[in-house]
Structures are given as structure tokens and as C-alpha cells.
KERORO-211697 format. One line per 3 residues: their letters; for each residue x, y, z of C-alpha. Coordinates in steps of 0.05 Angstrom, whole numbers, plus 32768, in hexadecimal, padded with zeros to 4 digits. Each point is the difference from the previous one (the first is absolute). Example, Ala and Ser with C-alpha at 12.3 -4.5 7.8 and 13.67 -1.06 7.14 Angstrom:
2
AS	80F6,7FA6,809C  801B,8045,7FF3
// end
This chain:
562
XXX	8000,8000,8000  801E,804A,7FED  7FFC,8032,8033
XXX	801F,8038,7FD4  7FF2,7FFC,7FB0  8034,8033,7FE7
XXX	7FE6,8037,7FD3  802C,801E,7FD0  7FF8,804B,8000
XXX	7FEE,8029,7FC3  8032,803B,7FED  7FD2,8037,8016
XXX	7FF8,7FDB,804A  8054,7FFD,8009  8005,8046,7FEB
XXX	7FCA,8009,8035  8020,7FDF,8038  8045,801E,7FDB
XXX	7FE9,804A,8011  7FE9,7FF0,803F  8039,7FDA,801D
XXX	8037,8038,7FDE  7FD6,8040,7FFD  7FC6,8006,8030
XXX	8018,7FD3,803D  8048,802B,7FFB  7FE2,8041,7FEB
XXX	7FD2,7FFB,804A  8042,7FE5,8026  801F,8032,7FE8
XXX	7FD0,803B,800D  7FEE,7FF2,8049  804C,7FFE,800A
XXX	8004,8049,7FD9  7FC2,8016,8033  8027,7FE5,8039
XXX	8039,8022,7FF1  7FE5,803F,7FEE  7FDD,8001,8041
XXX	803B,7FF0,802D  8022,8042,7FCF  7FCE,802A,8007
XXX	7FF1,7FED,804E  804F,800E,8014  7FF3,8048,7FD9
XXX	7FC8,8017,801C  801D,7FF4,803F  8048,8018,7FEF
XXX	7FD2,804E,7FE2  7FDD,7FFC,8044  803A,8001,8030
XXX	801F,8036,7FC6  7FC5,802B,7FFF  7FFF,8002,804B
XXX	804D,8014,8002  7FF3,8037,7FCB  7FBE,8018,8038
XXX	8035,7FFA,8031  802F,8029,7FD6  7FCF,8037,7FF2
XXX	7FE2,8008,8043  8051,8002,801F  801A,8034,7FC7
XXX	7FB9,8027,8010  8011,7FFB,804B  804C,8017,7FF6
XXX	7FEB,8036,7FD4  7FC7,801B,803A  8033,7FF6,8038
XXX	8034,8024,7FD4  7FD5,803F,7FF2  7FE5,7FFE,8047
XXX	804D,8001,801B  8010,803E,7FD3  7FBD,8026,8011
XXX	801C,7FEB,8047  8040,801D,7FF7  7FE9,803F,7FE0
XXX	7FCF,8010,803E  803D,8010,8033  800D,8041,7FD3
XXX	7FB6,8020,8004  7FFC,800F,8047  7FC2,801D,7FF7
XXX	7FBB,7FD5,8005  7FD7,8028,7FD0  8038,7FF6,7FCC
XXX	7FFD,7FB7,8009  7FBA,7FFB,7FF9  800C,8028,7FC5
XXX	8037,7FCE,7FE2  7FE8,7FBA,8019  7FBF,8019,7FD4
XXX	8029,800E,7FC6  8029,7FC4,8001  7FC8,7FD5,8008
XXX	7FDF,801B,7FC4  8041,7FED,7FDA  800D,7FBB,801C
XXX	7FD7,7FC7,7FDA  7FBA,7FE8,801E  8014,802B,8042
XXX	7FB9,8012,8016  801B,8028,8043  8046,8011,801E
XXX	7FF7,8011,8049  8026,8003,8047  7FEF,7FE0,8040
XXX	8016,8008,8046  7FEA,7FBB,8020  7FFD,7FBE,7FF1
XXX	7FAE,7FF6,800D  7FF9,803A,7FCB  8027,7FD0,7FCA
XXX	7FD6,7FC9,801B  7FC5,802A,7FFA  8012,8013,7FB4
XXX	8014,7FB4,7FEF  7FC0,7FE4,8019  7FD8,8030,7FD9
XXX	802D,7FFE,7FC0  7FF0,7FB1,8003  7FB6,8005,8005
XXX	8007,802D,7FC9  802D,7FCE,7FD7  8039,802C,8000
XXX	8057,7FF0,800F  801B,8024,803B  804B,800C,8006
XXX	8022,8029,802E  8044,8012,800B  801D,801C,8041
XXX	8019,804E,8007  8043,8022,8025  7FC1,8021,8032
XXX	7FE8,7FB7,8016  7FC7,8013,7FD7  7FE4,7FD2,7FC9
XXX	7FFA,8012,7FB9  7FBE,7FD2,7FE9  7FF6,7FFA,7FB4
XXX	7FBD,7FEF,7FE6  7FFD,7FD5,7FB3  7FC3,7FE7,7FD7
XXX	7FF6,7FBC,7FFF  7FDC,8006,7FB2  8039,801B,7FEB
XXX	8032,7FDC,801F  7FE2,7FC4,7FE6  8006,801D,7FB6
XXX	804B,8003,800A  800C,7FB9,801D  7FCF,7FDB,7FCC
XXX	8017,8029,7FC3  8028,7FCB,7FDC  7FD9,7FC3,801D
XXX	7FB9,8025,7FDC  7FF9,7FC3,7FCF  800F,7FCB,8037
XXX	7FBA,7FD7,8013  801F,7FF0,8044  7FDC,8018,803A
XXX	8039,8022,8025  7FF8,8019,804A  8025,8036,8030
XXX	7FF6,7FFE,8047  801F,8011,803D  8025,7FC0,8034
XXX	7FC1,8007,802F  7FD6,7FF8,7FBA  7FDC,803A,7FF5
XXX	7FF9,800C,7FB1  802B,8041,7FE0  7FE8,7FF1,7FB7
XXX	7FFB,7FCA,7FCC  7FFC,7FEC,7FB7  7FC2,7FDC,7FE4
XXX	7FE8,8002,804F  7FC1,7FCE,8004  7FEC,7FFF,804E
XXX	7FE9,7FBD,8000  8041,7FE8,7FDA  8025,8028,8039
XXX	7FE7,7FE4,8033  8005,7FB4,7FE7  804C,800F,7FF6
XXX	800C,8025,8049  7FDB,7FB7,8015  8030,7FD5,7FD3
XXX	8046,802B,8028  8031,7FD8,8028  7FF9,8017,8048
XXX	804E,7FF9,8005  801D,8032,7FCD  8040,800C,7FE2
XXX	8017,803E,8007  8026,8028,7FB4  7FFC,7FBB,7FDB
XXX	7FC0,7FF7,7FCE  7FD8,7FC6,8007  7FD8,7FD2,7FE2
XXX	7FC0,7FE1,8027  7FBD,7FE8,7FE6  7FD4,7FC7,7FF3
XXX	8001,7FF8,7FB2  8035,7FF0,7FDB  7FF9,802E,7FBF
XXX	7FE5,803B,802D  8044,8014,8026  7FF6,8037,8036
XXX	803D,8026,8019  8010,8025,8035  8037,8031,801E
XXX	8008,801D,8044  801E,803E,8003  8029,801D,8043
XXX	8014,804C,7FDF  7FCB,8008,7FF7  7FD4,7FD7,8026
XXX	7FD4,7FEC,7FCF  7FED,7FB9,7FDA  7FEE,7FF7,7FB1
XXX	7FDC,7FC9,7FED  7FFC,7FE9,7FB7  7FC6,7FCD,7FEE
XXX	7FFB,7FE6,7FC3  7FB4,7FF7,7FE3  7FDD,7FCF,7FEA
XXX	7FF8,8023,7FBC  8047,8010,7FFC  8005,7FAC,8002
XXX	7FCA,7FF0,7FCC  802A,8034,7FCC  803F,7FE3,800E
XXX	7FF6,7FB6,8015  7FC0,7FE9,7FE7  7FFF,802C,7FB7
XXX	803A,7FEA,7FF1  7FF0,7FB5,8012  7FC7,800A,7FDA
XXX	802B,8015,7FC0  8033,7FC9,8006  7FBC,7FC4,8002
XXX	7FE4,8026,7FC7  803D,800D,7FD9  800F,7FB8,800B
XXX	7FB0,7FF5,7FE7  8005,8021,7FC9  8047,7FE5,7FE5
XXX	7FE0,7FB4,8013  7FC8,8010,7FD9  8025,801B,7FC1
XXX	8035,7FBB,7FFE  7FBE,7FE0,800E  7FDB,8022,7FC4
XXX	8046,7FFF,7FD5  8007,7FB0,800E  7FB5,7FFA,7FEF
XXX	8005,8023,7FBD  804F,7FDB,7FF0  7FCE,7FB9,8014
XXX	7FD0,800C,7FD8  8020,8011,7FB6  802E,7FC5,8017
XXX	7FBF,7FD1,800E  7FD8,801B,7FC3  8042,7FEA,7FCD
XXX	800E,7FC2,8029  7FB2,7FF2,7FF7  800B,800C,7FB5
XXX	8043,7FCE,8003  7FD3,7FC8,801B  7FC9,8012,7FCC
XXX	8035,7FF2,7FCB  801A,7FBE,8018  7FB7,7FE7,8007
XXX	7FF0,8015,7FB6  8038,7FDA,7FE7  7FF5,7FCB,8023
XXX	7FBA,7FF7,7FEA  8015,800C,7FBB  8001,804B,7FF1
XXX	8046,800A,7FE7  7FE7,8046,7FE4  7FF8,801D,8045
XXX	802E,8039,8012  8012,8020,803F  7FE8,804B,8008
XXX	8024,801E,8039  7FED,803D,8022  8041,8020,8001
XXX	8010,8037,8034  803A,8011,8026  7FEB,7FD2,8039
XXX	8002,7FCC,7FC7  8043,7FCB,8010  802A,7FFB,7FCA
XXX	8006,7FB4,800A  7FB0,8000,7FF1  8009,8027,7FBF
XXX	8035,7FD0,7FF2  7FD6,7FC9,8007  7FCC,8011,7FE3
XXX	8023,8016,7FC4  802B,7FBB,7FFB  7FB9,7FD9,8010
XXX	7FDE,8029,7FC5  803D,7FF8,7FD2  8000,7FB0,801B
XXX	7FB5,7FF5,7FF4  8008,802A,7FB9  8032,7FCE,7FE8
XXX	7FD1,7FC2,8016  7FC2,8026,7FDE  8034,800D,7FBA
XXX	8010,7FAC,8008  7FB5,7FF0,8010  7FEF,802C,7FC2
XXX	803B,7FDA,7FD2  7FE1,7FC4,801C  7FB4,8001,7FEE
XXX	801D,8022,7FC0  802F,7FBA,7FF7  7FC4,7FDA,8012
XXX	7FD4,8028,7FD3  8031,7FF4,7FCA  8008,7FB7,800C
XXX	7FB9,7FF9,7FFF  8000,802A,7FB4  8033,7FCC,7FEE
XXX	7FD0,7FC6,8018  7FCA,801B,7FDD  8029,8011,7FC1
XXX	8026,7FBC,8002  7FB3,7FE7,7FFF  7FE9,8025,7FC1
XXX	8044,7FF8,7FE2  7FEB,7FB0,8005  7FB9,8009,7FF9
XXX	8010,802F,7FC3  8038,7FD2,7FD7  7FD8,7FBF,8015
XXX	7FBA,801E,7FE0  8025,8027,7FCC  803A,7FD1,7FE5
XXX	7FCF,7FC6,8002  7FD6,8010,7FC2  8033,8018,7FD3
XXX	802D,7FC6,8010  7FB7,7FD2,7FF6  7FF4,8018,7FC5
XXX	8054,8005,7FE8  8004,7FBC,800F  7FB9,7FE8,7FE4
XXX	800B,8019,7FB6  804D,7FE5,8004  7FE3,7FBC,800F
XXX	7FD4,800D,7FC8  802F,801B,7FD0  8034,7FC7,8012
XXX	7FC7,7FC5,7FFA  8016,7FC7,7FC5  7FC0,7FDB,7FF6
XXX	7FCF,803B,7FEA  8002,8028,7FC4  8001,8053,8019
XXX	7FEF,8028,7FC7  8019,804B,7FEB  7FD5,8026,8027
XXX	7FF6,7FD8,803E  8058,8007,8004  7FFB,8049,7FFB
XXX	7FCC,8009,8036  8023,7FD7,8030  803E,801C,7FEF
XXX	7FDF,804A,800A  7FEC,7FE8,803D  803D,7FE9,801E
XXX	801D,8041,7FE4  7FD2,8028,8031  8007,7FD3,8034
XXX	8044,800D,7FFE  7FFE,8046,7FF9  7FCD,8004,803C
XXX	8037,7FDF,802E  8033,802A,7FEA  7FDB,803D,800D
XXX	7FF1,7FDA,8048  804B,7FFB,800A  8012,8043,7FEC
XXX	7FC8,801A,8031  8021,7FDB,803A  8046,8015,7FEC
XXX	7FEC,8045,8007  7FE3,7FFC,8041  8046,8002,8023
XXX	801E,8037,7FD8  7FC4,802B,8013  7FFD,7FF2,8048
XXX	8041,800C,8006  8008,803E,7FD6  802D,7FE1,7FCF
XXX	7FD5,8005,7FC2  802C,801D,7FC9  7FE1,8027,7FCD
XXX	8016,8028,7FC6  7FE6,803F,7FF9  7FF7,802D,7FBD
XXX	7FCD,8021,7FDA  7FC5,7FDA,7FF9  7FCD,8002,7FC9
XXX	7FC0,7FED,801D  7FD2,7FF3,7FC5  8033,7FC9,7FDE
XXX	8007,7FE2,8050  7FB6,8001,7FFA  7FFF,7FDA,7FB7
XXX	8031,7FCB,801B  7FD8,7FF6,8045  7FC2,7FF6,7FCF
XXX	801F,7FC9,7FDD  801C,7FD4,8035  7FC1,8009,802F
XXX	7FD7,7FBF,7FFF  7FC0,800D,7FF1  7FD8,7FBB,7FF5
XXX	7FB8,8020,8013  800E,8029,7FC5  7FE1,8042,8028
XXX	8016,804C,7FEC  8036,801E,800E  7FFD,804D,7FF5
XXX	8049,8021,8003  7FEA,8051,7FF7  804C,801E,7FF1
XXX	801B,802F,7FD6  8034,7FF7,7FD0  801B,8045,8012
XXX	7FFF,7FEB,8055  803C,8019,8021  8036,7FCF,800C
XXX	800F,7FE3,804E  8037,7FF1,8024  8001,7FAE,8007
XXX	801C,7FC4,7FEC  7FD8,7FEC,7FC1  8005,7FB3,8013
XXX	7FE5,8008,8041  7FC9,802B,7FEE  7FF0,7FCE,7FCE
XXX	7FF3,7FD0,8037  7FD9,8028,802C  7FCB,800F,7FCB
XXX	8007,7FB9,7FF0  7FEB,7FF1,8043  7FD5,8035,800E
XXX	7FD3,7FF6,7FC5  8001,7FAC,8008  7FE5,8012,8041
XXX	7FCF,802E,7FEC  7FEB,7FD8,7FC8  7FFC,7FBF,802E
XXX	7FD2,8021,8037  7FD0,8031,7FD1  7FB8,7FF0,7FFC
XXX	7FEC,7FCF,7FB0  7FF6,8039,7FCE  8018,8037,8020
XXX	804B,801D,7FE0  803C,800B,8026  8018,804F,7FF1
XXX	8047,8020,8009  7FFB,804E,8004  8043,8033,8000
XXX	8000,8044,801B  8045,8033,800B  8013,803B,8017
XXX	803E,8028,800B  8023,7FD4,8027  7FE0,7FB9,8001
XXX	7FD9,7FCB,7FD8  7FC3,7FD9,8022  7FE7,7FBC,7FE0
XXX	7FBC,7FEC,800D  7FF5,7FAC,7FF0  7FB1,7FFD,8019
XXX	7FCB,7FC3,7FFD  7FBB,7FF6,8010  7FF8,7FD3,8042
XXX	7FE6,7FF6,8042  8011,803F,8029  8040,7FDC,802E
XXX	7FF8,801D,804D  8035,802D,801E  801C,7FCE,8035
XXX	800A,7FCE,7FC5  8018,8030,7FD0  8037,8019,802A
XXX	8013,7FB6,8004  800F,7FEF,7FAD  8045,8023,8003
XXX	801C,7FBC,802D  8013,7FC7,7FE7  7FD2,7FC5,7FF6
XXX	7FBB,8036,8009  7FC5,7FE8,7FCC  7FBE,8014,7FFA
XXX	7FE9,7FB7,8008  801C,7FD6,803A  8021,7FC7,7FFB
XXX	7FCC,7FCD,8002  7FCB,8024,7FD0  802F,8011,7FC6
XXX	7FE3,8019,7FC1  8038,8018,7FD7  8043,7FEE,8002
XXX	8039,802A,801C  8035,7FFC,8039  7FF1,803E,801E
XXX	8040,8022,7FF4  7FEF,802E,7FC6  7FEC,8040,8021
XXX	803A,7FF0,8038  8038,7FFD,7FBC  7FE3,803F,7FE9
XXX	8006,8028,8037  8048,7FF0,8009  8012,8012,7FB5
XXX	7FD5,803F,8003  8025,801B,803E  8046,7FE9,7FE5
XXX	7FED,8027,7FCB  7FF2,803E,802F  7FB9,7FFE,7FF8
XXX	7FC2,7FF9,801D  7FC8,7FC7,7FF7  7FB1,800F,8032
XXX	7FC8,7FD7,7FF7  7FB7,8011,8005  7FC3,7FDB,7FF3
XXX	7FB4,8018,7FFA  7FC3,8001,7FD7  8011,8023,7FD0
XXX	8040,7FDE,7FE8  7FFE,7FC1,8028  8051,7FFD,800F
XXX	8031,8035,7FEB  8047,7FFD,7FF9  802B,8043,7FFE
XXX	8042,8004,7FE7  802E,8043,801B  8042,800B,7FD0
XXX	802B,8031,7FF1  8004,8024,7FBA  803D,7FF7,7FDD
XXX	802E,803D,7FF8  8045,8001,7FE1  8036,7FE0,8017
XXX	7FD5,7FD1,8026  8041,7FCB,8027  7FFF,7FB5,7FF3
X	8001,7FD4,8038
// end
């Protein structure tokens, strides 16, 4: 019992499993390890911008804090030369109308008054920095917090990270992208232990790294959290790009390999089309590739080999059933030949060999006359198989284009004369030869001619209707003569008259003869006509019963012997 019948896959299935084992399988391998990697790249930057963005904060805040502390300390210093309090109010206004988001420049005597001003500068969400003065009075500057802000954020303004300031005992100073309910989930999220100048990184999610960076001069802490839409941008677009990119490239080696399949499936389809017509017989079949340039060149090869291949089989299949044809046209002439010289030799040889007894008898008495008729008889006897020879001799020399004929000038009406007299005419019916003494000549060989008319009017005479005459009309022109030899007869179909050219064709078959004849007449004539470069049609109908036309060429000087 088989537990596993083996199934031998088709060309389109392996390039199937093909593509899938070398291009998708790979192709997905390959893309989750791109996505993996991007990530991890793309994780380790976002957190190595964070801790940068919160140094550059850091940076800002510091050279704003130096700068503020610098101004304050020349303000200070500039004080101890206007003794005079009404002056300094006078100056501190100026100066603070000239120093950068400096709301208020003012001097205090106690240390609860700078408390006093802090406390309210902070409900008001404004910096308070003081600086100490030569008097042991304190010299309290007062700076916008909106505008302050514009100066730290200015070159982070395109950064989606939500960036806080606050002071150590965290109270907010200002922010970037400030949500409150963001805020507060990332003051939840901070280590209770903190390191002190060193940034940071805490937080729950990976791809969301939040930073932060305690400050002791000045006592302050930035915090740098990175959003959840800064993540999707970075991490998830781009992971989306690398599947799809690696989509879209599947799907085109997918669609390329589909379209390369099928123009090789359609030709191989049209290979095993071929081999099936030849072997049911069609050797004419031909392979018709559809050529492109996803066609193989070992496919065009072999088709072009199997068409030249099954081309040469269809040429020998041809020269075959044209041998076999021709062996069978030898059978059947080697049968008329027999049938032809068995029916036709027999009664001239009878009757040759009758009147010779007869003649050559010793115990009658033959008298004058009775010795001339058998004597005429075995005469035409004689004549009749030589004619019967000669017919038979010619047959090779015709077939094989060797007849030899000797062209000249040709006068038809003494051709004609001659034709008359040898024609055997026993039923004694008309013959009507309408030709002028003054007919052009043609170019022929007179002998020959002499025989085809021969011929032509035996036959004629042999197959027209008791009664009725035989007639042989001429007609030229300016470049050719046509001879007519007409009889009246049954009208002979087309399928049969297109048949009396062969050799061995009668009227009558073989077994109802009426007339005697071999059948080669019209066959001879033909030949000598055309070696003669002319032309012989036939034609049969009511009117004339059976025509015979004759095409030759007038004579002109200088006509060449052959």
C-alpha cells in the first residue's frame, strides 16, 4: 500500500515554490531584520538628541544666567559712584530699560523685602536675580518669563519634544510644547534619587526616552520628553516605509516572474503542441513563438531547430507520397502498357499471321486478287504496328524532354496535303481542310507537324458522329498561327477532358471499346506541339462537339534549326 504517490510538478508550480523559497520567504527575513535595525538606530538617536537638546537648554539657560549676573555685577559696580538716591533711581530705570526682558531694576534693604519681591515675581511667573551691593543692600532684578522663554527655545522652535524648566524644589519657570497633563505624568515617572549636572534617561517605553538634568548654578532641572508623536514620525513611519517598500519591490519580482512565466509557459505550451502534431501525423505543423525579450534564447532555438526538423520530415513525407504516387502511375501505366500491346498487337499479328498462312498454303489454288488483298492487308497490319512502336518509342523522349526536333519554316497547307493523304479514313466521312494557299508560314518541324495532324484528324475522324465531316480551320495574326481540327460528337465533360492529354486516356473504357486506339495520341501531340514552342487547349460543346487548337509561331527570317 502507498502512503505518498509522488506528483511531479508542472513548471509554473516550481517557479511558484521557486519565488517563494528565494524571493518572498528572504525578502520578509530580510525586512523585519531592516525594521529591527532601524528601530534599535533610530531608538539610540532619539535618545542620544534628548540628552543633546537638554545640554543645549542647559547651555542657554547658563550663558542667559552668566550674562544677567554679568550685567547685574557692572550695574553693581557703577552704583558706588552715584552717591545720590534719586540719581540711582534715575539710572537703575534707565539701565533696565536697556538690559533685555528686564521688567524692573530696584534696591532693597532687607532680606524679607527680596523675599517679598521673589514670592510675588513667582506667582506672577517671573525670574528673580539679585546680586549683593558694597552698602549690604541688595540689588533685585526683575525678567519676563515670555520672553525669556523666546531666547532659550529659539533654535529648538521645530523640535516636537515637550521640553520643561523648573526650579530643584519643582516649581515650573517655562516650557516648550507644555501639555499639563503630559507634565504631570513625567514629574510622576522622575527618580526620587537624582543625579546632580549629569542628563538622564528614565521612563517606561522604550522608543519614548525622557531626559533629565539637574542643575546646581543655577538650581534648576530641564526635563526633555520625547512624545509619542515624535515616535510614530521617526520609528513607526519609517517602519512603515521599509514593510511597504519591501511590498511593493515583492510585488513587482512577483508581477516581473509572473509575466517572464507566462510567455515562457505560452511557447513551452506551443513546443508540446508541436510534438503532439507530429506525432499524430501532422508533419506541416510549425511552431509560432511569441517572441519578447522575456523569450529564452534556448526556446527560440528550439523551436526554430524543431520547425526546421519537422520541415525536413514534411519535404521527405511529401517526396514520399510523391514516390508512391509515382510508383502507383507506373503500376497503372505498366497495366495499360500490357493491356494496350496485348489488345493492340494481338489483331495485327492475327490477322499478319492469318493471310501468311494463307498466302504460304500448297494445296489450294489463291487467285490474283485474293493475293493482293491479303497482301494489302498484311501491309496495313504492318504499318499499324509500326506506327504502335513509334508511338511507344516516343513516349520516353517526351517525358523526359529529350524529343529532338528540327525547326524551320513550315508551310502549313502542303503539311496539311500530306497529313490528308496518310490519314486513314475507312468510314470514308469528310474531311474539310479551309486553308489558304497564301497562309503565313510557322515555325515547326514539318515531320512532326505531319504527325500531329495525322493524329489529330484520325482521332477526330474515329470519334465524329456517321455523316457528319471532320473540318480543319486556320486563322493568323501578327505574331502567331492557330489551327482549328473540329468534329461533331458527344459534348466530353470537363473532369474527363482535362484527362485526354495522359497517356492511355480514351473516350471508351477499357472493357466497352468501340474504336480502336491506344490512348496515346493526344498525349504524343502535346509533347511535339510544346517541343515545338507551342500551345495545344481542348474544348468540347454543342456546337462543335470536341475542338482541338493548335498555338504556333509565324515564321520570320532567319528562323534557327534545331
Amino acid at each position: 500500500m502507498k502512503f505518498f504517490h509522488f506528483h511531479r510538478l508542472k513548471i509554473i508550480e516550481q517557479i511558484a515554490i521557486v519565488v517563494c523559497l528565494a524571493v518572498i520567504i528572504p525578502m520578509t527575513v530580510s525586512g523585519l531584520i531592516i525594521s529591527n535595525v532601524n528601530q534599535q538606530s533610530l531608538r539610540s538617536q532619539l535618545r542620544e538628541t534628548a540628552i543633546l537638546t537638554a545640554n543645549m537648554v542647559s547651555d542657554e539657560i547658563e550663558f542667559f544666567s552668566t550674562t544677567i549676573n554679568t550685567s547685574l555685577a557692572q550695574v553693581s559696580e557703577s552704583l558706588k559712584y552715584i552717591p545720590n538716591s534719586s540719581e540711582r533711581q534715575k539710572f537703575l530705570e534707565s539701565t533696565a530699560r536697556n538690559f533685555k526682558n528686564c521688567e524692573k531694576l530696584e534696591i532693597v534693604k532687607t532680606k524679607d523685602e527680596y523675599e517679598k519681591i521673589h514670592e510675588n515675581n513667582r506667582e506672577n511667573k517671573k525670574v528673580t536675580i539679585s546680586t549683593s551691593l558694597n552698602t549690604g543692600e541688595l540689588l533685585v532684578a526683575t525678567y519676563s518669563l515670555n520672553d525669556l522663554k523666546d531666547d532659550i527655545f529659539q533654535s529648538l522652535q521645530d523640535d516636537q519634544r515637550q521640553i520643561y524648566v523648573m526650579t530643584n524644589d519643582g516649581v515650573l519657570v517655562t516650557g516648550h510644547n507644555y501639555t499639563d497633563s503630559v507634565f504631570k505624568e513625567t514629574l510622576a515617572l522622575m527618580p526620587k534619587a537624582q543625579e546632580v549636572d549629569v542628563p538622564v534617561i528614565f521612563g517606561d517605553v522604550k522608543n519614548q526616552p525622557i531626559v533629565y538634568l539637574k542643575k546646581t548654578d543655577p538650581e534648576i532641572t530641564i526635563i526633555v520628553n520625547t512624545t509619542e508623536r515624535l515616535t510614530k514620525r521617526l520609528i513607526y513611519k519609517n517602519r512603515a516605509k521599509i514593510i511597504w517598500s519591501i511590498l511593493i519591490a515583492t510585488m513587482i519580482i512577483i508581477a516581473i516572474v509572473a509575466l517572464y512565466t507566462y510567455y515562457l509557459y505560452i511557447n513551452i505550451r506551443q513546443l508540446f503542441k508541436g510534438i503532439i502534431a507530429i506525432s499524430n501525423g501532422n508533419y506541416e505543423r510549425q511552431i509560432r513563438l511569441l517572441t519578447t525579450a522575456f523569450t529564452p534564447h534556448e526556446i527560440v532555438f528550439l523551436a526554430f531547430e524543431f520547425n526546421r526538423m519537422a520541415g525536413e520530415i514534411h519535404k521527405s513525407y511529401l517526396q514520399l507520397k510523391q514516390n508512391n504516387i509515382e510508383l502507383a502511375q507506373l503500376n497503372e501505366f505498366r497495366s495499360n502498357l500490357i493491356d494496350t500491346v496485348s489488345h493492340e498487337l494481338r489483331t495485327p499479328l492475327t490477322s499478319i499471321q492469318g493471310y501468311t498462312s494463307r498466302l504460304m498454303r500448297q494445296d489450294i489454288v489463291i487467285d490474283e486478287a485474293t493475293k493482293q488483298k491479303s497482301l494489302r492487308v498484311i501491309k496495313e497490319q504492318s504499318e499499324r504496328l509500326k506506327r504502335l512502336i513509334e508511338d511507344l518509342l516516343t513516349i520516353p523522349d517526351i517525358e523526359g524532354m529529350r524529343l529532338r526536333t528540327n525547326i524551320e519554316s513550315v508551310w502549313l497547307p502542303e503539311v496539311m496535303e500530306t497529313a490528308l493523304m496518310l490519314v486513314k479514313n475507312k468510314d470514308h466521312k469528310e474531311i474539310i481542310i479551309n486553308i489558304d494557299e497564301a497562309f503565313p508560314n510557322v515555325v515547326g518541324d514539318k515531320t512532326r507537324l505531319e504527325q500531329v495532324f495525322v493524329n489529330l484528324i484520325e482521332n477526330a475522324v474515329k470519334y465524329a458522329y456517321p455523316e457528319t465531316a471532320v473540318t480543319v480551320d486556320c486563322a493568323a495574326d501578327d505574331i502567331s498561327a492557330k489551327i482549328y481540327v473540329k468534329n461533331q460528337c458527344d459534348v466530353i465533360p470537363e473532369e474527363k477532358l482535362n484527362m485526354l492529354f495522359d497517356k492511355f486516356i480514351r473516350l471508351d473504357n477499357n472493357t466497352t471499346r468501340t474504336t480502336r486506339g491506344t490512348g496515346l495520341g493526344l498525349f504524343i501531340v502535346k509533347g511535339l506541339v510544346e517541343a515545338m514552342d507551342g500551345k495545344i487547349t481542348l474544348s468540347s460543346d454543342e456546337e462543335c462537339g470536341f475542338c482541338v487548337e493548335i498555338e504556333l509561331k509565324l515564321a520570320s527570317d532567319g528562323v534557327e534549326q534545331a
